[in-house]
C-alpha positions, 0 to 999 in steps of 0.5 A: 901293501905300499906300492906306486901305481902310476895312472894318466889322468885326462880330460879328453880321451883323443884318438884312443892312444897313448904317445909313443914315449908311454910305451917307451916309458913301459919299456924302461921299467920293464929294462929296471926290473929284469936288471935289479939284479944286474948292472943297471944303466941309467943310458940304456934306459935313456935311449929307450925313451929317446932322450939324454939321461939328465932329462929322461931322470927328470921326466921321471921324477916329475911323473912318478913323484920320486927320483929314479934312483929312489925308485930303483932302491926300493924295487931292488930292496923289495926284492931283497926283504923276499929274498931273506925272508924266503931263502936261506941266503946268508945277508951278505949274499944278498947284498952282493945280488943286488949290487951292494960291495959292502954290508953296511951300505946295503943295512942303510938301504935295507932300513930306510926302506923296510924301517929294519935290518937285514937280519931281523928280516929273516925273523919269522913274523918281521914287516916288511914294506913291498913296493911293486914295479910301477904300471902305467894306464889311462884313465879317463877322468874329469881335471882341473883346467889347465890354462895354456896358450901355444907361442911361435918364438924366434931364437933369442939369448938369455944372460944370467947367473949359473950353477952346475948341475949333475945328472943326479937329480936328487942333488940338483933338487936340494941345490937348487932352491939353494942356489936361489937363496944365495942369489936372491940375498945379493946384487945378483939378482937385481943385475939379472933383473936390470937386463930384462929387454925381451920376452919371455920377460921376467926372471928365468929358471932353467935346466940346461944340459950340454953335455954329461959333464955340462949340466947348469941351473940358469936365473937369467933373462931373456935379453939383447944387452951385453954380457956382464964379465961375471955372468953367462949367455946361452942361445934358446933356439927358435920353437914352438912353446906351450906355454901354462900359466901357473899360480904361486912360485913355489917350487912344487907348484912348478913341478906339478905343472911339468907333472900334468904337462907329461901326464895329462896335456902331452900324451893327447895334444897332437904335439910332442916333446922337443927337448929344449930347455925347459923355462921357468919364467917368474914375473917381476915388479919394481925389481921383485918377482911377483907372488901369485903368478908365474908361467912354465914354458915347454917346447914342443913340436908337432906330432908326426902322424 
């Protein structure tokens, strides 16, 4: 059987609790799996964790290792191969229970989950593949040293180029290292690289969620100089930074930072998450950014007891 089953790894076990925002997270899987067969809202399950929908997507994708509408997909079409195989309900039927207006779409679904149809399904002998509702545990275990400092830093400016995002995730990480490609191939890059004055120095990657309809995708520097005609400023408010050193600039190895970041480091580090924008900060050298090392900034604040 084929499933997700989510443990915390920690180094050291402190004070024998989890955050709060792991209960919240319990809570958010426990709203999916009394809605599969409803509307599901991506805001309500916002709110019980505490954040905006952009960043409570985020953090999923991070700690779970696939998008919250893949997660979503799955459980329901797990539901549905249950349905067809033990049931009399027509197909259609049971495309219409979990939300599915038009048969073909619910085929799609059914396939890239089950590798068959719907119909075949209902065939005596068929395999299906079961993905269970994710369970969330501490486990006590030995890791790897997670290298980080903690950094008091006043409010300072970014400038930079930008590309909009949108709260589905799984766009923004095909657009992403898309967006990359484009600026990293033209003069762009080396008019963002020529602003670095301030720290964090070196080129920035970063998530910035204004507002639902404003969401962008910053590569930018940390800088005091004038904002050229064809670029953007924002201002990153003063906090407290972990800051982790990380090696390689992959994306991946970005992301497993912010993975063991909630998964290991958070729920046990006296601190909690401050839902800043999150900074990808890649060195640079003789206008290049240099392979091997890079840092991933995480605001956050102190844990109220």
């Amino acid at each position: 059987m084929r499933g997700l089953y989510f443990q915390f790894r920690v180094r050291l076990l402190h004070g024998g609790k989890a955050m709060s925002w792991l209960e919240n997270f319990s809570k958010a899987i426990e709203y999916i799996e009394t809605h599969l067969d409803k509307e599901i809202s991506y805001e309500d399950m916002a709110k019980i964790t505490g954040c905006s929908t952009f960043y409570f997507q985020r953090i999923f994708s991070y700690i779970v290792g696939i998008s919250l509408s893949e997660y979503i997909r799955r459980r329901r079409m797990t539901q549905a191969g249950f349905d067809l195989q033990r049931t009399d309900m027509r197909v259609l039927d049971v495309a219409f229970k979990y939300g599915y207006s038009s048969p073909t779409s619910f085929n799609r679904a059914f396939q890239a989950v089950h590798g068959i149809t719907p119909i075949c399904a209902k065939e005596m002998g068929s395999t299906l593949n079961t993905y269970p509702a994710i369970k969330f545990s501490i486990n006590v275990v030995g890791g790897n040293a997670m290298s980080y400092r903690i950094e008091k830093k006043k409010a300072f400016r970014i400038v930079g180029v930008r590309t909009s995002l949108s709260e589905d995730i799984e766009k923004n990480q095909k657009n992403v290292p898309l967006f990359w490609d484009r600026v990293l191939q033209n003069s762009q890059f080396n008019n963002v690289v020529e602003l670095n004055n301030n720290e964090p120095n070196g080129v920035l990657g970063i998530s910035i969620y204004e507002n639902p309809k404003e969401i962008y995708y910053y590569i930018a520097t940390a800088t005091d100089q004038k904002t050229p005609c064809d670029m953007h400023e924002y201002h990153i408010p003063a906090s407290t930074w972990a800051v982790f050193e990380n090696d390689g600039y992959i994306k991946e190895d970005v992301q497993s930072v912010f993975r063991r970041f909630y998964t290991e480091w958070l729920p046990f580090s006296g601190y909690d998450y401050a839902g800043l924008p999150d900074i990808e900060v890649y060195p640079i050298q003789n206008g290049k950014i240099l392979q091997g090392h890079s840092e991933v900034w995480i605001a956050v604040k102190q844990k109220k007891e």
